[in-house]
C-alpha positions in Angstrom: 122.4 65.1 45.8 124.6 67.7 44.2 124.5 71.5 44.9 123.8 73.7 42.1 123.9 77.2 41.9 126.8 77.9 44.6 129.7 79.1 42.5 132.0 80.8 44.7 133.6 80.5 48.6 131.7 83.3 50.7 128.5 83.4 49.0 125.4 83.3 51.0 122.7 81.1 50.6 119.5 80.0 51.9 118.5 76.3 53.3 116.0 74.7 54.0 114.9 71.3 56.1 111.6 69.7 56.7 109.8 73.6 57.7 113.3 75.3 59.4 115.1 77.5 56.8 118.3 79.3 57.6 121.1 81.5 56.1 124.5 80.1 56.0 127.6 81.2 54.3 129.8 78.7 51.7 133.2 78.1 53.3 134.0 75.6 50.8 133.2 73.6 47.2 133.9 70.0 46.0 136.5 70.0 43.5 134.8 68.8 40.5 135.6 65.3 39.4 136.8 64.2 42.9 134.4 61.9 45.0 133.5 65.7 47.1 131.9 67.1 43.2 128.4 68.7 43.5 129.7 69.3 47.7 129.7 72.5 49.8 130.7 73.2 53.5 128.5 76.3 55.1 128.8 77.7 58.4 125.9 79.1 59.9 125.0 82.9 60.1 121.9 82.1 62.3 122.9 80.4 65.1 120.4 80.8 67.0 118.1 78.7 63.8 120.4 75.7 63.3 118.4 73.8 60.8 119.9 70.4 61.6 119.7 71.2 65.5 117.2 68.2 66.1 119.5 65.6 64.8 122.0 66.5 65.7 121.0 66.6 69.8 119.6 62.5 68.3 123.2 61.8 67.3 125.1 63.2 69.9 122.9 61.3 72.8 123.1 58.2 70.8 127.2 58.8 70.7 127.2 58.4 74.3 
């Protein structure tokens, strides 16, 4: 699933999984026509509301 709307490194923007939503900020953007198109990386500006936090813990328990 591509990102739309995210235009620019820095820009905040809003996610949302299952009923957790969070703020995060865009630290980098697929270059388009590469297999990483339609692709951001965020960091979180919540950490305390990690929307992923649940699988995450899943993944790393499974890892060991």
């Amino acid at each position: 699933m591509a990102v739309s709307g995210v235009n620019q490194v820095g820009q905040t923007v809003w996610l949302q999984r299952h009923n957790k939503r969070s703020r995060y900020k865009v630290i980098w953007i697929g270059v388009p026509d590469t297999e990483h198109a339609g692709q951001i990386g965020v960091e979180a500006l919540e950490p305390a509301n990690v929307i992923w936090e649940n699988e995450l813990k899943v993944r790393i328990m499974q890892s060991r």
